[in-house]
Each structure stands twice: as C-alpha cells, then as structure tokens.
C-alpha positions as CSV (number, residue, x, y, z in Angstrom):
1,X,39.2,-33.9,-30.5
2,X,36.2,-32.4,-32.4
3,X,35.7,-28.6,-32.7
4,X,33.0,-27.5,-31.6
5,X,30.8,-25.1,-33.8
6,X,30.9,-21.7,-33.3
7,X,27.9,-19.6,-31.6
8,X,27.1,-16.4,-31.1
9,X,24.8,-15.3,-28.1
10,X,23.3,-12.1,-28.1
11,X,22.3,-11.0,-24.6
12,X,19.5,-9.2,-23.9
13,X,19.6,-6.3,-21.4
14,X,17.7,-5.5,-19.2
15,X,17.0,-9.0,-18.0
16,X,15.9,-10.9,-15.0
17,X,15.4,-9.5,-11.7
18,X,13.2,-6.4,-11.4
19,X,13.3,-3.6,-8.5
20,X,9.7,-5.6,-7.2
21,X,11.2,-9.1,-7.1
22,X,14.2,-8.0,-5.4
23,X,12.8,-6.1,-2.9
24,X,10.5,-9.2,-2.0
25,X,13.6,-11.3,-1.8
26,X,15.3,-9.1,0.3
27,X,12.1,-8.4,2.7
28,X,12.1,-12.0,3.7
29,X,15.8,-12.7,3.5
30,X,16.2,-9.3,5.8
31,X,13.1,-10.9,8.0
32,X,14.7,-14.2,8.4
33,X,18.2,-12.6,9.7
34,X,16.7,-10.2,12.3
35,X,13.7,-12.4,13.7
36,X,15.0,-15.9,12.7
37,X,13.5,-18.7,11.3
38,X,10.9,-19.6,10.4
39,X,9.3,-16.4,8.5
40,X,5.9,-17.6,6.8
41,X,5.5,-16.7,2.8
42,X,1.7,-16.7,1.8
43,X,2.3,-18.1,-2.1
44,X,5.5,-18.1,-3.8
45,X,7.1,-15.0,-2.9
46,X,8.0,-14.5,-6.5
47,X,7.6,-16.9,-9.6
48,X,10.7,-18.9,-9.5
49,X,11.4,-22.2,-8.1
50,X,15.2,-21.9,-7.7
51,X,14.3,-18.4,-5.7
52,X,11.6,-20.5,-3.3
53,X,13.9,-23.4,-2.8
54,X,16.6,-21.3,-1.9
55,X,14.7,-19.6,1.1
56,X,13.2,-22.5,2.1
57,X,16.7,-23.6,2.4
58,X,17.5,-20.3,5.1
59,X,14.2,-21.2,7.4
60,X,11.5,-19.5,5.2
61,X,7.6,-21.9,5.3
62,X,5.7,-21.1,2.3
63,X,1.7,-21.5,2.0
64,X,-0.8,-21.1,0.5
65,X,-3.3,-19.4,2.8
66,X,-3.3,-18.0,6.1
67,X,-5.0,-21.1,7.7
68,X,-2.0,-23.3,7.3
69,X,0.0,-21.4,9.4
70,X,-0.4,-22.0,13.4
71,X,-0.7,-19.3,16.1
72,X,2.7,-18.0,16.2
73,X,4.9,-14.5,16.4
74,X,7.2,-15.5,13.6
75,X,6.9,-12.7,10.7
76,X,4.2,-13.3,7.5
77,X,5.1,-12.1,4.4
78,X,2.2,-10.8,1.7
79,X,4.2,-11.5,-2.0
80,X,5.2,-9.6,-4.3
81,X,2.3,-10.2,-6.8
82,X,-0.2,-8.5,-3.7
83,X,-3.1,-10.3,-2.1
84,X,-7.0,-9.2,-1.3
85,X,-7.8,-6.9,1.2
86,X,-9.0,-9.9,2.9
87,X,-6.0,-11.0,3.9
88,X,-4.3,-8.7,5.6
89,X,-7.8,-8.4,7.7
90,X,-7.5,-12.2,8.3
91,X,-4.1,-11.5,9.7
92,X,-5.2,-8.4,12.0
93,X,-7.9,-10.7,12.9
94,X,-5.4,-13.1,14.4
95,X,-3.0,-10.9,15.8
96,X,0.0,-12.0,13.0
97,X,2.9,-9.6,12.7
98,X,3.2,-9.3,8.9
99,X,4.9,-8.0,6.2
100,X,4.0,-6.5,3.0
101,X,6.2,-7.5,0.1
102,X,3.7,-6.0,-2.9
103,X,5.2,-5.0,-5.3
104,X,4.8,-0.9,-5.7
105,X,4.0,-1.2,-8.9
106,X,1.0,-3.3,-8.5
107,X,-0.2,-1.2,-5.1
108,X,-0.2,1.7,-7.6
109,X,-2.8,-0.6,-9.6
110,X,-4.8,-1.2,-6.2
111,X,-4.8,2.3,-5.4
112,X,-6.2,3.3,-8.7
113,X,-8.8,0.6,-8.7
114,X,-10.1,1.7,-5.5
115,X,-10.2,5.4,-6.6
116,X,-12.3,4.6,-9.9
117,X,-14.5,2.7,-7.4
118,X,-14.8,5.8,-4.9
119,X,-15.7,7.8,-8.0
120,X,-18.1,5.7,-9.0
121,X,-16.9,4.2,-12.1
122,X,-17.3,0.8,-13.7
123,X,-13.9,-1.2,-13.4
124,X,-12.6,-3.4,-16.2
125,X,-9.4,-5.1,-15.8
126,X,-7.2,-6.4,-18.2
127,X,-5.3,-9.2,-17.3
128,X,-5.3,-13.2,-16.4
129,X,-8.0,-15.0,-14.8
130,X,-6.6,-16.8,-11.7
131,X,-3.0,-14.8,-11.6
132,X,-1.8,-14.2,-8.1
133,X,-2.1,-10.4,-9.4
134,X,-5.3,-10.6,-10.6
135,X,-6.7,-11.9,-7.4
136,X,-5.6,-9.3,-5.6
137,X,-6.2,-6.4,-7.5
138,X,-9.9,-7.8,-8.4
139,X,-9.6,-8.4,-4.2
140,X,-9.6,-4.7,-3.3
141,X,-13.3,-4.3,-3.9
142,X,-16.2,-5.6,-3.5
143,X,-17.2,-8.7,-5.2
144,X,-18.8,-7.9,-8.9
145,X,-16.9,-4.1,-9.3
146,X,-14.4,-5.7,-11.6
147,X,-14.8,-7.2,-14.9
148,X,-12.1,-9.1,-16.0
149,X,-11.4,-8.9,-19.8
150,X,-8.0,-11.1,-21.3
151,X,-8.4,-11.0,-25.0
152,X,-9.7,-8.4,-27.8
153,X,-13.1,-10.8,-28.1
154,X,-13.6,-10.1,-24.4
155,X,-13.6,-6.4,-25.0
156,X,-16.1,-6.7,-28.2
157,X,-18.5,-8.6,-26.2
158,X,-18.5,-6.3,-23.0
159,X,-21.6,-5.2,-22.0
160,X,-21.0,-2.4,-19.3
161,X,-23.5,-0.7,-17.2
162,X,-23.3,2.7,-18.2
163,X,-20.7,3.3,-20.9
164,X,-20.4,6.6,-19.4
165,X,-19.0,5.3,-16.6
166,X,-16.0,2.7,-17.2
167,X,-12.5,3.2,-16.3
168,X,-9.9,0.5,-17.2
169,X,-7.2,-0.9,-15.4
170,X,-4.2,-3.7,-16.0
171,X,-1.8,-6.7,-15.0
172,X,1.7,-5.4,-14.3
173,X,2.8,-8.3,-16.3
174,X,1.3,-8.3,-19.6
175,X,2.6,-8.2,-22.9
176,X,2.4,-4.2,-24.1
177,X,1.5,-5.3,-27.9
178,X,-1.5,-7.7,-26.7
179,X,-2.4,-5.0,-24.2
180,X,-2.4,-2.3,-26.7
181,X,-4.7,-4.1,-28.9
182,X,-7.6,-4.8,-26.5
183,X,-7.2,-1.0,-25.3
184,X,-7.7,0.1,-28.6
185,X,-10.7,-1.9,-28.8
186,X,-12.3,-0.3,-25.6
187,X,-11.5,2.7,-26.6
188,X,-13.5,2.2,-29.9
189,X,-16.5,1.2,-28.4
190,X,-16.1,3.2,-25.3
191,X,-14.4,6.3,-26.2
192,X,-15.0,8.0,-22.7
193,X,-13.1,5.2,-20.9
194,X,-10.9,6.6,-17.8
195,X,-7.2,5.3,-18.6
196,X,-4.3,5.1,-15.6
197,X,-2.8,8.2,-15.2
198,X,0.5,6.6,-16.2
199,X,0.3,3.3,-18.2
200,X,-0.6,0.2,-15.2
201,X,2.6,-2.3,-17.0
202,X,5.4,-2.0,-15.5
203,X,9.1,-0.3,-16.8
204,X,10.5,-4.1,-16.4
205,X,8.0,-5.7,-18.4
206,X,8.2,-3.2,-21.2
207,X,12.2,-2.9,-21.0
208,X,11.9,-6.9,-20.9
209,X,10.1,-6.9,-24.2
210,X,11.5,-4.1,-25.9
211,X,15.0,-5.8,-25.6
212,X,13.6,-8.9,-26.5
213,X,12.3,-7.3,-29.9
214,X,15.8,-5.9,-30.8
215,X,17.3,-9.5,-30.4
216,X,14.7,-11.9,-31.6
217,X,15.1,-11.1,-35.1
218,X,18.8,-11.4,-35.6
219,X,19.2,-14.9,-34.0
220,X,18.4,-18.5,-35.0
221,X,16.7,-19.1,-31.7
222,X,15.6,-17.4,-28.3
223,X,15.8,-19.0,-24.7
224,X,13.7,-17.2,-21.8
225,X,15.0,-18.4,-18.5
226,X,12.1,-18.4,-16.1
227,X,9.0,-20.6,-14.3
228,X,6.3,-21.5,-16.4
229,X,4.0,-19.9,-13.7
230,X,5.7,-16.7,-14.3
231,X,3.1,-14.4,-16.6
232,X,6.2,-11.9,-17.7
233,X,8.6,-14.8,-18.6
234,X,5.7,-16.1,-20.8
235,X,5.0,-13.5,-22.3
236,X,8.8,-12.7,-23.4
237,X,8.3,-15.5,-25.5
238,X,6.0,-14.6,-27.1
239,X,6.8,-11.3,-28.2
240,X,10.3,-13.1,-28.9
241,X,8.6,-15.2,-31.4
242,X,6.4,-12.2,-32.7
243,X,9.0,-10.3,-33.3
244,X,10.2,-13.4,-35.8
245,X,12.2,-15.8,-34.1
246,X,11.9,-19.1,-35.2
247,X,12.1,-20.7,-32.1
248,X,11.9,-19.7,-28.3
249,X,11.7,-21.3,-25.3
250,X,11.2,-21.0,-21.5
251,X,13.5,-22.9,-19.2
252,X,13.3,-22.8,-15.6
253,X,17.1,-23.5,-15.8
254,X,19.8,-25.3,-18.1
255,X,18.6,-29.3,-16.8
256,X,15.4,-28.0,-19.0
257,X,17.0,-27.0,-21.8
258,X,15.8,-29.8,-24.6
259,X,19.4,-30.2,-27.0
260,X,16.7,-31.2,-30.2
261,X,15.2,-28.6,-30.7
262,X,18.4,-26.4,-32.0
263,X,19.9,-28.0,-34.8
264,X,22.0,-25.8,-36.7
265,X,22.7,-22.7,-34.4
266,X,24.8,-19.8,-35.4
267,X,22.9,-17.7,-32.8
268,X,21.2,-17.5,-30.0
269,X,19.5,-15.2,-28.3
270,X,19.2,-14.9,-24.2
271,X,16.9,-13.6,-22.0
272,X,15.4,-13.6,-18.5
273,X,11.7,-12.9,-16.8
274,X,12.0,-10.4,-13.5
275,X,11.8,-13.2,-11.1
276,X,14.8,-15.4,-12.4
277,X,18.3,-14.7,-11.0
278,X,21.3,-14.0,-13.1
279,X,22.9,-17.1,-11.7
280,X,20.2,-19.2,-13.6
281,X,21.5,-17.4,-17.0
282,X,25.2,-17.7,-16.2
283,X,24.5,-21.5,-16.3
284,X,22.1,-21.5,-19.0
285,X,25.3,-20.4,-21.2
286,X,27.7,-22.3,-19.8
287,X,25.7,-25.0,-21.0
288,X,26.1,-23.7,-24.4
289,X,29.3,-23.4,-24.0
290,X,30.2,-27.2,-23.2
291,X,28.6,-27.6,-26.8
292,X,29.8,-24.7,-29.0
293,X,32.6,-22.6,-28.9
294,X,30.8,-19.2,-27.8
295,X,31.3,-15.5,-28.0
296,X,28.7,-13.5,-25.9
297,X,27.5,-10.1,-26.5
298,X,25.1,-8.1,-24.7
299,X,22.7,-6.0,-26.4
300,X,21.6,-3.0,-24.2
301,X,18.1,-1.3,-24.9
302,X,17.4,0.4,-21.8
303,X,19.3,1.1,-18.4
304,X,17.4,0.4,-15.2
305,X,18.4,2.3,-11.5
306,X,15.4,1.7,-10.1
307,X,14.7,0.8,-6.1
308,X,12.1,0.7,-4.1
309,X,12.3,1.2,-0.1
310,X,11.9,-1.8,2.0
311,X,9.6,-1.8,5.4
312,X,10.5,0.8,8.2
313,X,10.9,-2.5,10.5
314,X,13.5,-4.0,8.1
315,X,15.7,-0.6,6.5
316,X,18.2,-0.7,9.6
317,X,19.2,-4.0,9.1
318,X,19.4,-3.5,5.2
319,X,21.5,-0.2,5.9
320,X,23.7,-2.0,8.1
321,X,24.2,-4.9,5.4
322,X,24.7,-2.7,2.3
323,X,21.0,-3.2,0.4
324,X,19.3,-0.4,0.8
C-alpha cells in the first residue's frame, strides 16, 4: 500500500459561524418547533446552501419577496443580512406575523444611517451594490439619501452636496484592509466626514481576517469553506491571498474541492466564512485526510463569547431547550 504524504493543516480560529448567523438559524429553527411548519424565509436566511437545504428539510419555504407567499398565519422571517423598511410595512400591510432575524450588528448600521439622515447629513455607504445588506441599509431612507461608493476610484470621483455635510457608513461584511483604504481616501478629500461611533464591520469579519493573516503566510495553500454568494467568505480569500498565499480557494463543501490545483502540499491552511457550519469543515479535512496522512493544528487569534438575544416570542422555548 502506498504512503500517503504527510500534511500539515493549520486551523484558523475563529471560524465559521458568527453570533448573527446563529441567532438567524435558531429564530427559525425555534419558530418551526413552536408554530410548525411551514415558517416562510424572505431570501436565504444566511449565505449557505447546506444551512438553507437543511431547513427546508424541517418545513421552512424560502422566497424571495413577500408576494410569493399566500395569505396565511404561519410565521415570516426578515434574514439576517436585514431588509428595507418597505418590507416590514408590506407585512403590516397584510396582517403577517413576522420575525425579525437582522442581524444586530447591521441594525446598528440602520440605526446610524437614519440618525445621520435626521441630522441632516449626506450618507455615503461603503459597501456592494446589489448585496442583501446593502439593500436594506440603502432601504431605510428615502430613495437618493445614500450614495453607494465600493472602491477607492468611487471615493475620488464623489461629488457630494455640501462637503460639510457627509457622514459615512459601511457593509458589515467587508474586507477591513479594502475598507480602510477608501476611508482614508474620504477623509482626504473630506476631512470633516462624520465616522460611526464604533467602526460599522463587524468583530467576526475582522477576527475572520485577522486569523486568516496569521495563517496564510506559513502554508502552501488556503481553503475558505463557504457560498460563493457569501461577501465575508469572499473576502477571506482575498485577504488570504494578500497576505501571500499562493493559492486560496472557496468551497461550498469538500465535493467542490478541485484535487489539481494542490500539487505538492506540505500545508494547508483552513478556514470558514460566518455562515458555514463547522460540519462543512470537519469534512473538508477529512477529505484531506483520505489523501495525506494529516496532523491538524489550530491557530487561535482571537476568542469569541458573543450572543445576541433571540425575539421575546421565541426565548422560552430557547430557554427551555438550552440556546439561549
């Protein structure tokens, strides 16, 4: 029998599931025990497929917009990455019983959107056009408040209406080194600009990144398990091969994983986006380990003990069952 080579994985940590995603999860999972199925999801309830199947799977519908669902009592669910204020209006509107699974993180960006808006500033936010987040945050105000900017050229060729005036904003999601960059450059032209009280992306994302950048340069090669959709998961790639791996890539789960592209491995270096479960890295590795003889270490940048409260209609039941 052949021996197999030997490979070292280095484990990033923190990883994976944030305090946002798993509260999301749980508000529908918690919603499906007490009310029964079905429980309606307006868009993905977090950015992983294995996560949607799998409450699909328990009696959860998932849509795209209000109008798909019929006239019913079952329990909506708002997800995680927050929605315009025109939706929950749509929902009073028709009566619906729903819930609000946004993450707290990103209704502290709403909040402070609306407050620059109240106080009359000029919003700029910097983020992804067309990102479930984006839409929502852009959604709290009136059309034309926001300006969307998503690269460094965006915030040289911003033309605001009274530089006096501006106050920025951003994605949860983003990477910190791409974010700091355009920030910088606002600041240059504009160096009145009203900043967030405490910086708009989110411990996760940073912890995400920051244990990426200890990893990435000791190992031959990266893998990020998470959706392609997912903006944090992207972006730990990124910064993975920024911080001078020679090659990283995002895998939903180990059926992606494409055997060519790692040739001679010594090392390898594992991660996770916020909305992937640790179940999808457990068998990214064992993967690895059918081919190479492994030893896995995990190397631990920040700790996390973060949780965030679940609705007052759900905590009894998540008392009861051990989750809150």
């Amino acid at each position: 029998m052949e021996k197999r080579p030997h490979l070292d994985i280095l484990l990033c940590a923190p990883r994976g599931f944030c305090a946002g995603v798993d509260r999301a999860i749980q508000i529908v999972e918690l919603a499906l025990q007490k009310y029964g199925a079905p429980v309606y999801v307006r868009h993905a309830i977090v950015h992983n497929k294995y996560v949607v199947e799998g409450l699909k799977e328990k009696g959860a519908i998932f849509v795209e917009e209000l109008e798909e669902i019929p006239e019913t009592d079952a329990p909506v669910v708002f997800s995680a990455h927050g929605v315009p204020k025109s939706v929950p209006a749509e929902a009073r509107e028709r009566n619906m019983f729903f819930l609000d699974a946004t993450c707290p993180l990103v209704s502290k960006v709403h909040v402070e959107a609306r407050r620059h808006f109240e106080e009359g500033h000029e919003i700029v936010l910097i983020g992804h056009a067309g990102h479930p987040e984006v839409v929502g945050t852009m959604g709290q105000l009136p059309p034309g408040s926001v300006t969307l900017i998503e690269t460094v050229e965006d915030a040289n060729n911003f033309v605001p209406r009274d530089p006096q005036t501006l106050a920025f904003v951003t994605q949860t999601t983003l990477s910190v080194d791409d974010t700091r960059e355009i920030v910088a450059a606002l600041r240059a032209r504009f160096p009145s600009i009203n900043s967030p009280h405490k910086e708009d992306i989110c411990y996760a994302t940073t912890n995400r990144q920051e244990a990426i950048k200890a990893v990435a340069p000791h190992v031959d090669a990266m893998i990020v398990v998470g959706s392609p959709h997912s903006s944090n998961s992207q972006r730990l790639v990124e910064v993975a091969l920024r911080a001078g791996c020679r090659v990283a890539t995002l895998v939903d789960r180990a059926s992606e994983i494409d055997w060519s592209v790692y040739g001679n491995l010594g090392s390898l270096g594992v991660s996770a986006g916020a909305s992937a479960p640790e179940s999808l890295v457990e068998e990214v590795i064992d993967a690895f380990a059918e081919r190479y003889e492994v030893r896995v270490e995990t190397r631990t940048t920040a700790e996390e003990n973060i949780a965030f409260n679940i609705p007052k209609v759900l905590r009894d039941l998540a008392t009861a069952s051990g989750r809150d």
